[in-house]
C-alpha positions in Angstrom: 38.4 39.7 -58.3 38.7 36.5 -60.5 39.6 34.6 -57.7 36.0 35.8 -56.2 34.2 34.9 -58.7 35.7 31.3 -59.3 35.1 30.4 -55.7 32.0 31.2 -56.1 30.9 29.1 -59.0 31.2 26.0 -56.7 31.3 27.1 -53.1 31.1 23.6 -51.8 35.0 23.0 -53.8 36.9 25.2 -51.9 36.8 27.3 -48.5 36.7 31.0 -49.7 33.3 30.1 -51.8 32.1 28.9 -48.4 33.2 31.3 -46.6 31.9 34.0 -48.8 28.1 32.8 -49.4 28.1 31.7 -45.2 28.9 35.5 -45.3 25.7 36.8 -47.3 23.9 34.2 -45.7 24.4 35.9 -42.9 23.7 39.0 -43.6 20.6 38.1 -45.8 18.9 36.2 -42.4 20.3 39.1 -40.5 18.5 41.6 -42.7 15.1 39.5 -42.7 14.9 38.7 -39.0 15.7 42.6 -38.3 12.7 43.7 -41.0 10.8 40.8 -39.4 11.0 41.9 -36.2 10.8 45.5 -36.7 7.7 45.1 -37.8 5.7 43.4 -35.7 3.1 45.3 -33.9 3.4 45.0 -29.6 -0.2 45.0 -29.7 -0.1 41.5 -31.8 -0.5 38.5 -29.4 2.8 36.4 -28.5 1.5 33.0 -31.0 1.4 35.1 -34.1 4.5 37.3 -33.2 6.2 33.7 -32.6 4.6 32.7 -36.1 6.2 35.5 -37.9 9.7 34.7 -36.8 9.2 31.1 -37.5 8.0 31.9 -41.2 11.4 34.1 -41.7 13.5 31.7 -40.0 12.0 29.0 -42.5 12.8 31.3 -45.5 15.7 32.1 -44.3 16.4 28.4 -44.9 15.3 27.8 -47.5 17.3 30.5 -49.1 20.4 28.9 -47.4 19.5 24.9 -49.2 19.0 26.8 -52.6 22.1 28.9 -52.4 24.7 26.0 -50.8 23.5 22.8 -50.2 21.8 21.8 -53.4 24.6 22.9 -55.7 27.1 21.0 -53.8 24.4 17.8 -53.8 24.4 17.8 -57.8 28.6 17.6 -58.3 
């Protein structure tokens, strides 16, 4: 478990911290784009249904800079 956590202190240093925050990455854009698109009413019209999945996929990225990117930017 120690090994865990120190490869997660700086992901960008080693593979297994990659590995392991590309993992909940995944699973956290998984879980908003399956809540996103569950729901979304049929009735809605295709722009705003379009809209909505553009919104998550942009939070979904920003979560993504804030977790990996910008702590390997300041080492």
């Amino acid at each position: 478990m120690d090994i865990l956590r120190e490869s997660m202190a700086l992901p960008v240093d080693n593979f297994l911290g990659m590995l392991l925050y590309a993992v909940i990455y995944i699973f956290v854009a998984g879980l908003v784009f399956s809540l996103a698109l569950k729901f979304i009413p049929n009735r809605l019209p295709y722009a705003v249904k379009s809209l909505i999945v553009f919104i998550a996929i942009i939070i979904s990225l920003i979560v993504w800079w804030q977790m990996i990117v910008e702590p390997g930017l300041n080492l």
